[in-house]
C-alpha positions in Angstrom: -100.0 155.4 -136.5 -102.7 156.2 -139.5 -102.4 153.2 -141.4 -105.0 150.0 -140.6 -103.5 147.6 -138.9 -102.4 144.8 -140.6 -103.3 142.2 -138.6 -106.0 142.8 -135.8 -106.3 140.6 -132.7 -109.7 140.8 -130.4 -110.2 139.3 -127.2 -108.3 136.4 -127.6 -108.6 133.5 -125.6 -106.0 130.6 -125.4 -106.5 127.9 -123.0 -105.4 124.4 -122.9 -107.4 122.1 -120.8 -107.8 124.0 -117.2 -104.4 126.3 -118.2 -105.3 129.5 -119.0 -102.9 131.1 -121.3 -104.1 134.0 -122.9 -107.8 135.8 -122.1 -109.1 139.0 -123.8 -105.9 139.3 -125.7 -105.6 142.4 -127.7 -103.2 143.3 -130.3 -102.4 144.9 -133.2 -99.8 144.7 -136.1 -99.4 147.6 -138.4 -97.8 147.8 -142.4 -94.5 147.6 -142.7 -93.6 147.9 -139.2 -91.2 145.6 -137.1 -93.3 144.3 -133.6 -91.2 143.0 -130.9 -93.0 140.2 -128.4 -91.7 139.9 -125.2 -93.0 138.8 -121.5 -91.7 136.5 -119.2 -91.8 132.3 -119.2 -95.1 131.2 -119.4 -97.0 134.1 -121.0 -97.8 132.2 -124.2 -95.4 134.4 -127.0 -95.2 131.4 -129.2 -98.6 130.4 -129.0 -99.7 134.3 -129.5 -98.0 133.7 -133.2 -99.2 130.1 -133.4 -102.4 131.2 -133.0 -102.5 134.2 -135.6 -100.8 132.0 -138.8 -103.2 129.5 -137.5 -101.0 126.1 -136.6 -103.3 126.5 -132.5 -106.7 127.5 -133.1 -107.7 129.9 -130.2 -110.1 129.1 -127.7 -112.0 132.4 -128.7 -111.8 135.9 -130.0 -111.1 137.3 -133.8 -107.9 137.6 -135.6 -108.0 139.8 -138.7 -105.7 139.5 -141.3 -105.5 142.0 -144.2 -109.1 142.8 -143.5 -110.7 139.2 -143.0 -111.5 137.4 -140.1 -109.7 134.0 -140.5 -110.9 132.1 -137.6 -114.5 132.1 -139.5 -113.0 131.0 -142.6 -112.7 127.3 -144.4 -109.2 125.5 -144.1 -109.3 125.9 -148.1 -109.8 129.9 -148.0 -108.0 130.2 -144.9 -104.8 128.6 -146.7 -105.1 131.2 -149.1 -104.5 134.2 -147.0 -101.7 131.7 -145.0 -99.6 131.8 -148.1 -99.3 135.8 -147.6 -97.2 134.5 -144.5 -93.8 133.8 -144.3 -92.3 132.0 -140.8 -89.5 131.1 -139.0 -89.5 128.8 -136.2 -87.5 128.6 -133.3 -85.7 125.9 -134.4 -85.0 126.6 -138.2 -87.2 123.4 -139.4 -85.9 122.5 -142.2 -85.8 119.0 -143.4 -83.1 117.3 -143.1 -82.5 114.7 -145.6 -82.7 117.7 -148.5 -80.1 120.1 -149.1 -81.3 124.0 -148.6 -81.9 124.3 -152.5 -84.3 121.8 -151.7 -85.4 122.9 -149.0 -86.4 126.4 -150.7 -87.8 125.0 -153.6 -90.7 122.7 -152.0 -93.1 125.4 -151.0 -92.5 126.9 -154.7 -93.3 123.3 -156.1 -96.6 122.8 -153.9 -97.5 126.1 -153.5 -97.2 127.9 -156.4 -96.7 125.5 -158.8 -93.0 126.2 -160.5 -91.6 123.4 -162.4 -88.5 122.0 -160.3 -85.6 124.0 -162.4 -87.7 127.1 -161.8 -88.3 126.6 -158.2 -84.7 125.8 -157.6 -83.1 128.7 -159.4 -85.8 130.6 -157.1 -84.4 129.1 -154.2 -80.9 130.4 -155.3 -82.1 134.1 -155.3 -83.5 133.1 -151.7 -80.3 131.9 -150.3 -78.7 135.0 -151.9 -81.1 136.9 -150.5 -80.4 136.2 -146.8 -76.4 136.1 -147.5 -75.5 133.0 -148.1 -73.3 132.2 -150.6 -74.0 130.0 -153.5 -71.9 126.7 -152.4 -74.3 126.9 -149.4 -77.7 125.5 -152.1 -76.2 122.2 -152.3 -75.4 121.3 -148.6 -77.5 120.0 -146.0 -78.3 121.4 -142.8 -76.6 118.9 -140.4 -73.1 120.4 -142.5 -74.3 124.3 -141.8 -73.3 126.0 -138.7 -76.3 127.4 -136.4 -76.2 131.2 -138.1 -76.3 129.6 -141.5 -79.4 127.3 -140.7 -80.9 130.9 -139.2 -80.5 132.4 -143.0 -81.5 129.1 -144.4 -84.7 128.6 -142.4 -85.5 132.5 -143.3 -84.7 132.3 -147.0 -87.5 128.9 -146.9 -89.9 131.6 -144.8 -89.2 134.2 -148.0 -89.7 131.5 -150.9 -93.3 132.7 -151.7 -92.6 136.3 -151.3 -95.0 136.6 -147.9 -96.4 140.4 -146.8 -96.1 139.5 -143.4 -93.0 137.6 -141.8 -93.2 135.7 -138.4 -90.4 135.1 -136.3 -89.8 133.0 -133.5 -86.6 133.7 -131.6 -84.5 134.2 -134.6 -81.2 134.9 -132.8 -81.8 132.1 -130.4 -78.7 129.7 -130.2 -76.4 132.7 -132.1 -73.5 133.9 -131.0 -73.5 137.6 -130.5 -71.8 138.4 -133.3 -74.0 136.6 -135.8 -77.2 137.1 -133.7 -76.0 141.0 -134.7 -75.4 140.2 -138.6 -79.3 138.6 -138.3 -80.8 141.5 -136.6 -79.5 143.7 -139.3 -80.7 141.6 -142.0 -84.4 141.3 -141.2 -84.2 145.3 -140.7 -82.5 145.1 -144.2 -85.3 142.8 -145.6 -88.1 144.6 -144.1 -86.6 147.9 -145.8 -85.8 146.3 -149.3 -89.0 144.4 -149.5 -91.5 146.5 -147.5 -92.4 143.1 -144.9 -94.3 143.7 -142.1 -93.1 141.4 -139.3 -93.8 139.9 -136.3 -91.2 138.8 -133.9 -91.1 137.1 -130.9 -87.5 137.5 -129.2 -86.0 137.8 -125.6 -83.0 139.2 -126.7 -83.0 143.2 -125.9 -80.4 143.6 -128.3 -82.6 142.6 -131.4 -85.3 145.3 -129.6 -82.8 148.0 -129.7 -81.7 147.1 -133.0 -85.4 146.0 -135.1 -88.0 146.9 -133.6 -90.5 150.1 -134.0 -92.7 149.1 -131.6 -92.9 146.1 -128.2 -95.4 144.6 -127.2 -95.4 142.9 -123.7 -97.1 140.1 -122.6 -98.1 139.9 -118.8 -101.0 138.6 -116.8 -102.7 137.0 -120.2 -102.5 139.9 -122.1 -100.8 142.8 -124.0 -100.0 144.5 -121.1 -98.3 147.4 -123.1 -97.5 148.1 -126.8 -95.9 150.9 -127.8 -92.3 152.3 -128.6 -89.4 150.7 -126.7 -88.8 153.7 -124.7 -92.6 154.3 -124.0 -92.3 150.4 -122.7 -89.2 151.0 -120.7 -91.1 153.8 -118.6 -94.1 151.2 -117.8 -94.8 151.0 -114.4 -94.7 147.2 -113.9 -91.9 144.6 -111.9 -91.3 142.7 -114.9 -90.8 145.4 -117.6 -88.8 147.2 -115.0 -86.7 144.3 -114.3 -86.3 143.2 -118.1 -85.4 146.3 -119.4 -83.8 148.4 -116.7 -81.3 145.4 -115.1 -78.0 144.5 -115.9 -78.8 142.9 -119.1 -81.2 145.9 -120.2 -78.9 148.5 -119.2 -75.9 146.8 -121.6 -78.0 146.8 -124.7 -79.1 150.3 -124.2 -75.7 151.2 -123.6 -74.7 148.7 -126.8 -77.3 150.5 -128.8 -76.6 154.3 -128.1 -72.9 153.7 -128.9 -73.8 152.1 -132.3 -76.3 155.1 -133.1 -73.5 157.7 -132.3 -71.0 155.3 -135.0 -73.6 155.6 -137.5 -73.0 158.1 -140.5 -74.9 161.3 -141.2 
């Protein structure tokens, strides 16, 4: 790729008291493109995108962001360049005791200072955004099935209009029929709004179908990072296992039959 990176990490270190997670981590996350993060149990891929939107400071090393090196920064400046970062975690987050219009229009209230009609007709466009329809503003998630908190969650992770979107296993908990329609949106999204994004997944399926490039965690590290084909060739037990067993050869197969369905 010619483009900068977007997002640069160098020798990262993540430890947590004698447990070692990651150690002269190295990384990097270019414009507009979709990064997959894999590796087995235990290789820190949630902490990896803790670390860079900055909710675990790292034990050591850099992570640049849009040029600027944010672990030297104040909390005040560094919340600056956070708000240029949209996420989704695992588990939706949302709160509870609002409804999703709600929901949507906090960070617009806090963050960028809307009046409440404002924010919530924002919040709307959100929702709309991520296929919802508009009944769906005015419920609350315990009413919303687990693909609709997904869309909820990443309408709340859009509301400030972020450059980079992080994901944390966004098809988690989904059937495979809506963990499909998701995959399609955030390629849709990324298209349509020119995101870059970072996502941490297990599920191959969402590789075949999102992303340019994987990276794969293993032994503390990136141990590879490259296109997915590139990755499958890796000489290593684990990628070999992940990608080339039962569950590796179905989404291949899955994926090469939707490429020959597609048009043109």
């Amino acid at each position: 790729m010619t483009d900068h990176p977007i997002i640069q990490v160098r020798g990262l270190n993540n430890q947590f008291g004698p447990h070692i997670v990651h150690q002269n981590l190295d990384l990097d996350l270019y414009p507009r493109e979709i990064l997959g993060v894999v590796g087995g149990s235990g290789t820190g891929k949630s902490v990896l995108l803790r670390s860079i939107v900055g909710l675990n400071p790292p034990s050591g090393g850099h992570i640049t962001v849009f040029g600027q090196d944010l672990t030297g920064l104040s909390s005040q400046e560094r919340s600056r360049y956070e708000q240029r970062f949209g996420v989704l975690f695992q588990g939706g987050a949302l709160f509870t005791s609002l409804n999703l219009e709600q929901n949507i229009a906090l960070p617009l209230i806090e963050h960028a200072g809307l009046t409440r009609p404002q924010s919530e007709e924002l919040a709307r466009m959100k929702l709309a955004l991520t296929g919802l329809p508009p009944d769906a503003a005015q419920k609350y998630p315990a009413e919303l099935s687990g693909g609709m908190v997904k869309r909820a969650a990443l309408a709340r992770a859009l509301a400030l209009d972020p450059e980079i979107l992080f994901l944390d296993e966004p098809t988690a908990g989904l059937d495979p029929i809506g963990a499909a329609a998701f995959d399609e949106l955030i390629v849709t999204l990324r298209n349509a709004l020119g995101l870059t994004v970072f996502l941490v997944t297990h599920d191959l399926d969402t590789l075949y179908t999102t992303c340019d490039r994987v990276a794969v965690l293993s032994q503390r590290k990136v141990l590879v990072a490259d296109t997915l084909e590139r990755v499958a060739q890796t000489d290593d037990r684990w990628i070999q296992n992940y990608f080339h067993g039962p569950r590796g050869r179905a989404a291949l197969s899955a994926h090469q039959r939707h490429t020959q369905q597609e048009p043109g």
